[in-house]
C-alpha positions in Angstrom: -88.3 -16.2 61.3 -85.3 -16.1 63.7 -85.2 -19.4 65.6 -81.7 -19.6 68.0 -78.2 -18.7 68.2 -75.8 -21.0 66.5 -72.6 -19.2 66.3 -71.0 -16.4 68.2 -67.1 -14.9 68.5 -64.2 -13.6 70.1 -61.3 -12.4 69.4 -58.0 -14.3 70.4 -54.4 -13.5 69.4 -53.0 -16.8 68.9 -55.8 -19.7 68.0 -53.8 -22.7 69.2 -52.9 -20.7 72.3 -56.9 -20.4 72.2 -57.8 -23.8 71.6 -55.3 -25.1 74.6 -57.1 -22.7 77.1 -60.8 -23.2 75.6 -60.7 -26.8 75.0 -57.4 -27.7 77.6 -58.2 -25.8 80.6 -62.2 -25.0 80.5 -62.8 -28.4 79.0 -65.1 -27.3 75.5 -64.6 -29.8 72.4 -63.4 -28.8 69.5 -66.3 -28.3 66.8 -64.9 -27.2 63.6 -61.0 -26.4 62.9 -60.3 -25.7 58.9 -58.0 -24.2 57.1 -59.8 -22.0 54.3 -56.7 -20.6 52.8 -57.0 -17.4 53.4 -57.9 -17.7 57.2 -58.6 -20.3 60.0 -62.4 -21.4 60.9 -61.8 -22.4 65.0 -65.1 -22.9 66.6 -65.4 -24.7 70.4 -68.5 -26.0 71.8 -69.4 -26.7 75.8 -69.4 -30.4 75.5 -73.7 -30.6 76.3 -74.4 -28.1 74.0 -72.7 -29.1 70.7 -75.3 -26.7 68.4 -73.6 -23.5 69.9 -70.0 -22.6 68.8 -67.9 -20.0 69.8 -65.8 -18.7 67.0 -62.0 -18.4 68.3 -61.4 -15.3 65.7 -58.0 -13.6 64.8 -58.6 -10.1 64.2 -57.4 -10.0 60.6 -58.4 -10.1 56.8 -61.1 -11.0 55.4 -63.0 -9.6 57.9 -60.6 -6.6 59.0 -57.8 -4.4 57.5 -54.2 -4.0 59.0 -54.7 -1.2 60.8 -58.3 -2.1 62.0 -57.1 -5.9 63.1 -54.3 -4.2 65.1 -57.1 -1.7 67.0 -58.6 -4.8 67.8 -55.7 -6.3 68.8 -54.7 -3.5 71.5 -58.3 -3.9 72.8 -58.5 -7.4 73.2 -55.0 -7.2 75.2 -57.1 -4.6 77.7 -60.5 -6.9 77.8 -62.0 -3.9 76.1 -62.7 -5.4 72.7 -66.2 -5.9 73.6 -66.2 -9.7 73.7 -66.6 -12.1 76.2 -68.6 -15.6 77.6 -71.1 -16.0 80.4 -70.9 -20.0 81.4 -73.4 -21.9 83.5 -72.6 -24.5 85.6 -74.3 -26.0 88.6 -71.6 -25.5 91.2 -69.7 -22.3 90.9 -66.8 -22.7 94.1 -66.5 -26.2 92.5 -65.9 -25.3 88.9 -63.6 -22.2 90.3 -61.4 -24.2 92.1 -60.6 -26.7 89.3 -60.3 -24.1 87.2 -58.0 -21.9 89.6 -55.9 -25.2 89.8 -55.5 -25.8 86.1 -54.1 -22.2 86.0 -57.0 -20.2 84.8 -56.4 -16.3 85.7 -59.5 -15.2 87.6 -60.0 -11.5 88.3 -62.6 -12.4 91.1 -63.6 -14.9 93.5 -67.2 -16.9 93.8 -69.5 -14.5 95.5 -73.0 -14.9 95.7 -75.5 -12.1 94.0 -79.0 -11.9 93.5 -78.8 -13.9 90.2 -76.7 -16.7 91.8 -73.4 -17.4 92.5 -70.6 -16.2 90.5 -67.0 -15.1 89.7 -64.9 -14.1 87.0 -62.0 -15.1 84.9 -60.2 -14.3 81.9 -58.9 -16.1 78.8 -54.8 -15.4 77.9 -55.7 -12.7 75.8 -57.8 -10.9 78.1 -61.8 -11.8 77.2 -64.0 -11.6 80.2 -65.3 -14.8 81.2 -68.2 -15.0 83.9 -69.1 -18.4 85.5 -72.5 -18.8 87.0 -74.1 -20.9 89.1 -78.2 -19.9 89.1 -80.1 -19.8 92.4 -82.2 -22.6 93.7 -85.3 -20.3 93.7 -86.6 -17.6 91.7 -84.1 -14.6 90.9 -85.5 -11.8 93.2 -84.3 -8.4 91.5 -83.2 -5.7 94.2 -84.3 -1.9 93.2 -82.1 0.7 93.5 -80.1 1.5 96.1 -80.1 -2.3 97.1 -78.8 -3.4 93.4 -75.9 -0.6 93.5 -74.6 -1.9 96.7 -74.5 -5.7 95.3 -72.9 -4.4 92.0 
């Protein structure tokens, strides 16, 4: 049977680029770098949670043709490539503001929801990014109307 999540990926143009921004600027460690010849195995971890990695991918072979890895390409560029990372951390204006100082692009502010406190960045080559601080309390989902107006 299933039992967790050990791996997951995005897409990234340039893995060192990558790797400065993931590891430099958001402060994840480095999990597994190695060259395999035909391609480069990049994986990051958040520093408390070493059993999840995040796969820094270049759209390419084995996994893609030419014309396929340059689709993706033109889609990650957009933030359309269907990718992206939801963090957690425990104070979202805190974490933004580091991050807005170390020159992280963020396409909106802290703002507080139903689920929390959050905002949202993205990396150089465009992957959404959300950052999320959870409420004190129980989430409360709003029906509707009332959810629409807070989307």
């Amino acid at each position: 049977m299933l039992k967790r999540i050990t791996h997951t990926f995005i897409h990234v143009l340039d893995q060192d680029e990558a790797l400065d921004f993931y590891v430099g600027k958001l402060g994840m460690v480095v999990n597994t770098d190695a060259d395999l010849g035909f391609m480069r195995w990049l994986t990051v971890s958040p520093p408390d949670q070493p059993e999840l990695e995040l796969g820094l991918m270049l759209p390419g072979p084995p996994a893609y043709d030419d014309a396929t890895a340059e689709e993706i390409r033109g889609l990650v560029s957009k933030g359309a490539a269907g990718g992206g990372v939801i963090f957690q951390t425990d104070d979202c204006r805190g974490t933004y503001e580091k991050l807005h100082a170390a020159g992280v692009e963020f396409t909106q502010e802290p703002i507080e929801r139903f689920y929390g406190t959050d905002c949202a960045a993205r990396d150089p080559f465009g992957n959404p990014i959300r950052i999320t601080q959870p409420p004190d309390g129980p989430i409360v989902m709003p029906q509707g109307e009332e959810l629409q107006a807070q989307m």
